[in-house]
N, C-alpha and C positions, 0 to 999 in steps of 0.2 A: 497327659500333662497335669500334674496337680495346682491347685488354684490355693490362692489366699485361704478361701473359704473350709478346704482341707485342712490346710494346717491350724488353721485357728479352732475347728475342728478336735483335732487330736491334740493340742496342747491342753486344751480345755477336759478331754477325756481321759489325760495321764495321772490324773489327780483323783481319777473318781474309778478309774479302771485297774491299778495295779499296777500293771505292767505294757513297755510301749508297744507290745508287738499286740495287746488284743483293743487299745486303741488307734492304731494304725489302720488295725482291719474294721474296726469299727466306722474310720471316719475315709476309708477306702482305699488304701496308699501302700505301700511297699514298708515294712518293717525298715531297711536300708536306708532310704527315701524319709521316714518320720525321724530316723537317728539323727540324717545331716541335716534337715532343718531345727531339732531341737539344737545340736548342738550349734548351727552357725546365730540361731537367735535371729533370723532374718525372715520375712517372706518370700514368697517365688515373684513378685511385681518388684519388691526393692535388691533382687538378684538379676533382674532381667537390664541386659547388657543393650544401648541402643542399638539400633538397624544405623549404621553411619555408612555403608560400601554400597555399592552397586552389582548390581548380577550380571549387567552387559553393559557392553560401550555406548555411549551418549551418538546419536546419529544426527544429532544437530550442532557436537562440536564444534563441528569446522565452519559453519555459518548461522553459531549465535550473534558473533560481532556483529553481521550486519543487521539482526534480526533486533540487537538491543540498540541500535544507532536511530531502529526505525521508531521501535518503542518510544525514545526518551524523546525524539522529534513530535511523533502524534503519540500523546499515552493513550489516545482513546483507539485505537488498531485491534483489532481481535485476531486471537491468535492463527483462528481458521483463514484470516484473509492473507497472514505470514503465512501459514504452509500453503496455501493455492497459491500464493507468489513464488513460492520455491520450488514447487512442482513444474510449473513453468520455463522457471530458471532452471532449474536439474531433472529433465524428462526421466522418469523413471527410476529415481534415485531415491523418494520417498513414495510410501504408499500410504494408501489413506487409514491405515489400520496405526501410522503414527502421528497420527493427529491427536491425540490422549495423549502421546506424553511432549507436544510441545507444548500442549494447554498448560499441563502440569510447570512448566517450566516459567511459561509465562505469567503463571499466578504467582510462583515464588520472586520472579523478579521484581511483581506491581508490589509483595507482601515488604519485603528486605530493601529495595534501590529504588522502587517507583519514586512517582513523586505522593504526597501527604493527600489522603482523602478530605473534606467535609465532616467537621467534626457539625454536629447537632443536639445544643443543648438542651436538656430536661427542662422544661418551665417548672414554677410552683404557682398555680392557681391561688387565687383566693377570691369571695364570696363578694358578690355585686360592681367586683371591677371591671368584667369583659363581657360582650358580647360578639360573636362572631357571625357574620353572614357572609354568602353565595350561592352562585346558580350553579344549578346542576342538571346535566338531557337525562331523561329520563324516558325515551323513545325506545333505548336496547329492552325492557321490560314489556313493552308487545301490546301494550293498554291499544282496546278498542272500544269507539264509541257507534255502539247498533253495529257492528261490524267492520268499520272503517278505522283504518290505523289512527289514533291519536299521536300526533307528530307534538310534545309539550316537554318546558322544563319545571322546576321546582326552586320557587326562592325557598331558601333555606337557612333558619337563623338556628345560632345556639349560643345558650350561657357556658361561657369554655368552663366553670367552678363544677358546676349542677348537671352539664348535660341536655337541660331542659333544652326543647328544641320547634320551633315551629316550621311549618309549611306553607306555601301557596301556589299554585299551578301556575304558570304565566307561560310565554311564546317568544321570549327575547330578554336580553341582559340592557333592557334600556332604564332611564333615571327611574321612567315612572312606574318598572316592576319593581325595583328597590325599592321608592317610597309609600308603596303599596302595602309591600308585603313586611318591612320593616313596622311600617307602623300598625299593622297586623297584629304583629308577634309581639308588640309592646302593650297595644289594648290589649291580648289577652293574656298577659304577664299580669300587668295593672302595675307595674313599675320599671323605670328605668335604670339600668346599668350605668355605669361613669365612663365607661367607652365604650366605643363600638369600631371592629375591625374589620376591613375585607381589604381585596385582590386592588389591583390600578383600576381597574373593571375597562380594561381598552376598549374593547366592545362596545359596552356604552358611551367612552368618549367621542370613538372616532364616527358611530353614528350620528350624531350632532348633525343637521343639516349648517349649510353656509345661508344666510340670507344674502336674496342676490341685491349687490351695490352695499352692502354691511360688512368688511367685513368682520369675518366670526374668529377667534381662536376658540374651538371646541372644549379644549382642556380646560383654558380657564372659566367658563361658563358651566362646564360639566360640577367645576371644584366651587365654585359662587353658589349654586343651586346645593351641592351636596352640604357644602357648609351652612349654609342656611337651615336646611332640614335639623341636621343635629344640633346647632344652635337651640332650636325651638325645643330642643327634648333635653339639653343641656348635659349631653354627650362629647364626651371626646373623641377625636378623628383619629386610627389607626390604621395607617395601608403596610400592606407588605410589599418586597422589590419583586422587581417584574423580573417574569419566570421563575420565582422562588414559593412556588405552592404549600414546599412544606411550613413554611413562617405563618400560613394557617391554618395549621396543621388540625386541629382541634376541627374546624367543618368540615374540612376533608374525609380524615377519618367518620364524619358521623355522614356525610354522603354516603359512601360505602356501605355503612351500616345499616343507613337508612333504608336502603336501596335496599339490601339484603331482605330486610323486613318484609318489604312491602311486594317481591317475589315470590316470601315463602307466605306472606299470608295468600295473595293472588291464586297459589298452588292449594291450600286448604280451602280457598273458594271453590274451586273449582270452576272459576270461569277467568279471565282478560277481558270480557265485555262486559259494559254497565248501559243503562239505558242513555243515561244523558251525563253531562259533563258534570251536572252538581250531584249527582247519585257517586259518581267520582271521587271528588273533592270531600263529599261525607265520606267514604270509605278511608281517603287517608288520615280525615282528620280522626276517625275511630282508633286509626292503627296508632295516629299520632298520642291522644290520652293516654291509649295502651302504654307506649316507650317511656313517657312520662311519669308513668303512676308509681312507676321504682325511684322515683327522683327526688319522692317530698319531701324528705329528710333535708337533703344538700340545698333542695329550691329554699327550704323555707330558712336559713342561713341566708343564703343571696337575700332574698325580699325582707328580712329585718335589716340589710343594710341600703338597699337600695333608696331612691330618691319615689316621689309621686312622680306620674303619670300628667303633664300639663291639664289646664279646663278646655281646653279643645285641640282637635289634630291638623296638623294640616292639609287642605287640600291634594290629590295628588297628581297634579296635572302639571301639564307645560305648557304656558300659551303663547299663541305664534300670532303678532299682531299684521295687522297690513298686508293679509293676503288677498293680491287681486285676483278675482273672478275671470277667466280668460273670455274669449269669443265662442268657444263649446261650452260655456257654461261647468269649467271645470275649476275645483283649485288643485294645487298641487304638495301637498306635506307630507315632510319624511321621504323625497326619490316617491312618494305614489299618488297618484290621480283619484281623488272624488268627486263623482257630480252634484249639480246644488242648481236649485230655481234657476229658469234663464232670467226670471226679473232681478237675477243679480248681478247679471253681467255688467262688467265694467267697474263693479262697487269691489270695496275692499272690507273685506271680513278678519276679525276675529276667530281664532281655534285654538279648542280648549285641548290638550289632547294629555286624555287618558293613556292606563295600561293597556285596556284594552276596545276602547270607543273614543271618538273626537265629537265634542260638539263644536258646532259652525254659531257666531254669533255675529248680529247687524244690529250696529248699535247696543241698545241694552237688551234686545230680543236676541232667544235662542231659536235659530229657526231649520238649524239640522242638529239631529243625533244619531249619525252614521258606526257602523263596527269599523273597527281599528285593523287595515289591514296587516299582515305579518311581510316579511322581508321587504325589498328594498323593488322595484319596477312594477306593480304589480298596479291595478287602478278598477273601481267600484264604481260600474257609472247604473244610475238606476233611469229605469226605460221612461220611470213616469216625470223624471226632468226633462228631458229631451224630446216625447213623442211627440208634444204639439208641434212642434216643428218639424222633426223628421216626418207626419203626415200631407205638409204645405210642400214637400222638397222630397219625394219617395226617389228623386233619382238618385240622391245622395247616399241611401241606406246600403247599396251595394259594396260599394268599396269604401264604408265606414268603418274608421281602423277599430271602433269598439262595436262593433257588430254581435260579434259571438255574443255580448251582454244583452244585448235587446229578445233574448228568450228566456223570460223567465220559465217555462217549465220544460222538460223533455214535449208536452204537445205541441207547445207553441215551434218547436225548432220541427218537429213531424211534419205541423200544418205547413209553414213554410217550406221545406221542402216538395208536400205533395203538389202546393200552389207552384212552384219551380218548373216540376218535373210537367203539369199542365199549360202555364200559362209562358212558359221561360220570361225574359225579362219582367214582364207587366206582373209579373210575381209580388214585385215587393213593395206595391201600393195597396194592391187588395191587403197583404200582409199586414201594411203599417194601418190602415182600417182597422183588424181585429184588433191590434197593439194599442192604440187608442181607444177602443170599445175597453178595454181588461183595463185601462189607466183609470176612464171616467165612470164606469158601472160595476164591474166585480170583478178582479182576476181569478178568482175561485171558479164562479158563473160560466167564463170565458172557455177557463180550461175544462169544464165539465164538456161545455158543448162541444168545444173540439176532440174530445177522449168518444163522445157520441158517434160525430161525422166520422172517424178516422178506424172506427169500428164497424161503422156501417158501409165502409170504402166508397163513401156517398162526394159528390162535387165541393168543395169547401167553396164560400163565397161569404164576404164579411155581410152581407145582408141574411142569409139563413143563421148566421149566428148571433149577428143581433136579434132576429126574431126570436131565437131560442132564449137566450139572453131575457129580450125583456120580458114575454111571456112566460117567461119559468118554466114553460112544457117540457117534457120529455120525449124525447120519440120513443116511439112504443120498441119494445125488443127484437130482435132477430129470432124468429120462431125457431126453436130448435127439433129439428125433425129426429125424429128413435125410429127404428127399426126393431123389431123386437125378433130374435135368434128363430130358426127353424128345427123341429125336434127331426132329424135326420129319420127316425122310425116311421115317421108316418109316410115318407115314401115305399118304406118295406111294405105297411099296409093297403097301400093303395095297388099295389102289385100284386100282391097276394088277391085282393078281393077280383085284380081284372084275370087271372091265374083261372080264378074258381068259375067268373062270368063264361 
């Protein structure tokens, strides 16, 4: 079959060759062949006649109507769940080898009759008007911390003009990773955008607790508190419609990309484990400068339009007034349980609550600053609120519904069990003795002596561990006995010499 490229070829070659038959052969083509394209002046693509027939009969004829009935009712039907309907319908009538050309069929009719897709317009940026932010999981990426899966997302800001884009690690899509990390990415901007866009962020509305006997609309206090923020930075508020991802489209895209990055750098590391979380957080913000450093053309556009940076930021907390202190000695914020002094029972506290810590306040005194637990049921009770009491009342430790918490270390739950497996019930007095000894003199001290006893598979009793305790001593070590090998020869020789005897 001769190509464009032939003929244009040998047209080209008639001029400089003589004659058509040694550019024909020159440019590979039949003498014949080069005559009737010079003469007809045409190439073999604007000769080529379309394909309009068919080579066989349509095997879906007879039951497209219903097939396109079905269509124009759900357009969104694929076409594989039509042929498995009709194989159904007509046992054997269709094989699966014509499933290709209903598809084919099916795409021509969404192309010509369907009904109209989602058109998606091009934006045109321009320089210090947007910024965009969202969270993103960032757990499929395999990050370990000392070996343990790091289960974490990424606030995620960008200037849609520039690109430039920051980070911040967080554990949930709540107000106070937004104002966290938001005001992150602006301190190390050092200038503000004239808006800023994200998602409805329902997440963070619909976590909102209810104060009980208040009530809350979530929404509007999610949008009071959001508006406020921007207020102070002198920002404008941009949401997109819900389920309409692509409207920000601009973080989207640079998640993706982000994410891509911080794979292949992970991959040239050579490792997914880091020692600790901020060994972490320096690695991305390394990668972060990197993506950056191609941007300072565009950034520095943006930041000659931009606004200053306010003389201070705001705090980034939420605070929950009037929480009372139950009769455990618990409060309750966010659906979770922490514990706090029993000398507060009864009082109502203030809670400051961070991204990722709450401080407890009474009055103008701070007098907890606990970690912020993650999801929603979960409760933080620490043994050294509660033990003085649970020592006056060891009946009650047993089927204490926060029990599991009262060990702080793998020894401490060992030593209790072994006191169990000895003393059965009367177990969990001596127990709460130790628990009290680790509250008021050292829990380091505590668990040293017990890693002692539990080695030495010696009696535990909270009096031998006070004594260890306070005198510091150590019990001396479990002598290690060796054996040293036998050389097998020397029996040969002692046989030999009774041989000779």
């Amino acid at each position: 079959m001769v190509t464009d490229r032939q003929v244009r070829r040998m047209l080209a070659l008639v001029q400089t060759e003589g004659t058509l038959a040694r550019a024909a052969a020159r440019a590979g083509m039949d003498p014949q062949t080069a005559r009737k394209y010079r003469r007809l002046g045409k190439l073999p693509s604007e000769m080529a006649r379309p394909h309009g027939w068919g080579t066989r009969g349509d095997p879906f004829a007879e039951v497209w109507g219903w097939c396109q009935g079905q269509l124009e009712l759900n357009p969104g039907l694929q076409a594989k769940t039509l042929f498995e309907a009709l194989q159904r319908e007509f046992p054997g009538r269709f094989q699966d080898g014509q499933l290709r050309t209903l598809q084919r069929r099916v795409k021509a009719w969404r192309a010509t009759e369907g009904p109209a897709k989602e058109i998606y317009f091009t934006q045109v940026h321009r320089p210090g008007v947007l910024g965009a932010s969202d969270f993103t999981d960032m757990t499929s990426l395999g990050v370990t911390i000392q070996g343990r899966r790091f289960e974490h997302m990424v606030y995620h800001f960008v200037l849609t003009y520039s690109n430039w884009e920051s980070c911040m690690v967080c554990f949930s899509e709540s107000f106070e990773s937004l104002s966290e990390g938001l005001q992150r990415a602006l301190g190390k901007l050092g200038a503000v955008p004239a808006g800023h866009r994200t998602d409805r962020l329902s997440a963070a509305v619909n976590n909102l607790p209810r104060i009980k006997g208040e009530p809350v609309d979530p929404a509007l206090e999610f949008t009071a508190r959001y508006g406020a923020l921007l207020r102070h930075y002198g920002m404008a508020a941009e949401k997109i419609q819900a389920g309409k991802a692509n409207e920000n489209g601009d973080v989207e895209q640079r998640h993706h990309r982000f994410k891509q990055a911080v794979d292949q750098a992970l991959m040239l590391r050579g490792s997914r484990d880091f020692e600790s979380r901020e060994a972490y957080q320096a690695f991305l913000g390394a990668l972060e400068d990197q993506l950056n450093a191609g941007r300072r053309e565009r950034l520095a556009e943006e930041l000659a339009v931009m606004r200053l940076l306010p003389s201070r930021r705001l705090e980034a907390y939420k605070l929950l007034r009037g929480i009372r202190v139950d009769r455990g000695s618990l409060i309750h914020v966010e659906r979770n349980v922490y514990s706090v002094n029993s000398r507060l029972i009864g009082e109502k506290v203030n809670v400051r609550l961070y991204a990722e810590r709450l401080e407890v306040w009474y009055g103008q005194r701070k007098v907890e600053d606990l970690p912020r637990l993650r999801g929603r049921g979960k409760s933080k009770i620490q043994y050294r609120h509660v033990i003085d009491w649970l020592v006056r009342k060891p009946g009650a430790f047993e089927n204490y519904c926060y029990r599991e918490e009262m060990f702080p270390t793998s020894r401490f739950r060992m030593a209790y069990d072994a006191l169990r497996e000895r003393l059965g019930p009367g177990a969990a007095k001596h127990y709460l003795e130790i628990l009290h000894l680790a509250a008021h003199e050292s829990e380091a001290a505590v668990d040293e002596a017990l890693g002692q006893l539990l080695d030495r598979q010696e009696d535990l009793t909270a009096v031998v561990v006070r004594r260890l305790v306070v005198t510091g001593k150590r019990m001396p070590p479990i002598p290690e006995v060796k054996v040293e090998l036998v050389d097998p020869s020397i029996f040969d020789e002692l046989y030999s010499e009774s041989e000779a005897a």
